[in-house]
N, C-alpha and C positions, 0 to 999 in steps of 0.2 A: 710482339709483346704478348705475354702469355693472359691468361684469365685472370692468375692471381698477383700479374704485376698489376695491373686494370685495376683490380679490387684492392690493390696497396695504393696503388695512384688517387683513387676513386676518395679513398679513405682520407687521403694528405688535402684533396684536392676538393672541397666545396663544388663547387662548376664541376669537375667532372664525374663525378658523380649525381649530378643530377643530369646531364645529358648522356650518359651510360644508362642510368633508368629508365630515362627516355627511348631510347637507341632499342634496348632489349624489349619494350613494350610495343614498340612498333615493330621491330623483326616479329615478333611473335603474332601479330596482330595480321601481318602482311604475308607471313606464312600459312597462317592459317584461313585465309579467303582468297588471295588470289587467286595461286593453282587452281582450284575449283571453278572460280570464273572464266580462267582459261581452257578449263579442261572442256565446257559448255561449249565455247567460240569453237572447239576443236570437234566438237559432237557436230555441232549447227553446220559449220561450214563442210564438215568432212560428206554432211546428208547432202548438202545443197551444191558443192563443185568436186566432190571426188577426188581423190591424188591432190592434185593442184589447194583445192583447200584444207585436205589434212596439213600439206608442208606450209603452205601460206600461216597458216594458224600456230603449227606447231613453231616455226621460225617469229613471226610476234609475238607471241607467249615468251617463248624465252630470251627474246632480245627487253619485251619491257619489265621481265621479271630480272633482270642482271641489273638495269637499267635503276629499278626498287632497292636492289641489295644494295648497288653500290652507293646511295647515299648513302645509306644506314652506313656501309662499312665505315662511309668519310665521318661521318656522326663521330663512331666508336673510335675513330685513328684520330682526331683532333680532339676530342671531350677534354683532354688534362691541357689544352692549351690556354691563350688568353681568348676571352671569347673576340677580340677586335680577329684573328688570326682563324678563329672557328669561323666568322663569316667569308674571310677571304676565301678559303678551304671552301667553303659550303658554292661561293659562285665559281668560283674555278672551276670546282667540279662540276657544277651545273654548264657550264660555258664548254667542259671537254666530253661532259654526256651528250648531249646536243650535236657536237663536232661530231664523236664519234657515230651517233644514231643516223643524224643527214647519211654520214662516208657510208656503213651499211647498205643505209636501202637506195643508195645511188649503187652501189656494186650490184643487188638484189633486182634493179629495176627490169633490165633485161631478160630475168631469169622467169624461162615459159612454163616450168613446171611448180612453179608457185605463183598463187593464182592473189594478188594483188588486194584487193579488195579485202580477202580472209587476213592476209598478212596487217594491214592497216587498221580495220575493224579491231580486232584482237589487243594491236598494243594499243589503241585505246580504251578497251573496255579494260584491259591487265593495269594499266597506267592510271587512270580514273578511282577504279577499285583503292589499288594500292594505295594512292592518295587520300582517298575516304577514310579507308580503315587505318592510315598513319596518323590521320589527324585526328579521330576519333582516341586511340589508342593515346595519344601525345595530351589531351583535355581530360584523358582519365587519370595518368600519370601524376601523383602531386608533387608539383611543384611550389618549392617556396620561393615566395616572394615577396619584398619589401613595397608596403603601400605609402610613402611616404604623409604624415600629419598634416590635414588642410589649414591653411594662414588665416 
């Protein structure tokens, strides 16, 4: 779906339109501090193990930086749905990032020229960040919302 199906959708679509705002403000949000935080874990560890922590670092950075994207992507491919259908989507997702992260660093564990500790470290601190600055980004975001009248 193109940008200005999105924004004809967006437009029909109350709900998706507020979680495409949403979506955009946290890509933006997440692009803009992660990489940096990662780029640091790639400095730190490249001083502190050499080879092995440049690749450990460089391989969690971009495993929890895909990891960030692709909720947002599921945000943006479910936003015109019903939101009961946005949650399933959203654990699903959550349920096959997971799958897929465990499968990774079980492929990765064996591997001596990536040095463990930098790999781990990293998508934590990429993961954390990302987190921070999505939910930060998501309480700046206005959303409207109905406060129903107290009895």
């Amino acid at each position: 779906m193109s940008e200005t199906e999105k924004t004809v959708e967006a437009e029909e679509n109350p709900h998706a339109k507020v979680v495409l705002q949403a979506a955009n403000a946290m890509t933006k949000a997440s692009l803009k501090l992660v990489p940096p935080a990662v780029l640091v874990c790639i400095v730190v560890f490249t001083i502190l193990n050499g080879l092995p922590g440049l690749l450990g670092s460089v391989v969690g950075g971009v495993l929890a930086i895909v990891s960030a994207l692709a909720t947002l992507g599921l945000m943006r491919f479910s936003a015109g749905m019903d939101p009961m259908f946005v949650m399933v989507i959203a654990l699903g997702g959550y349920v096959l990032k997971i799958v897929l992260l465990f499968g990774a660093l079980t492929l990765l564990r064996g591997v001596s020229s990536i040095h463990p500790m930098a790999l781990g470290v990293t998508m934590i601190v990429a993961i954390l960040v990302a987190a921070a600055v999505e939910f930060a980004a998501f309480r700046k975001t206005k959303i409207p919302t109905i406060i129903p009248a107290s009895h």
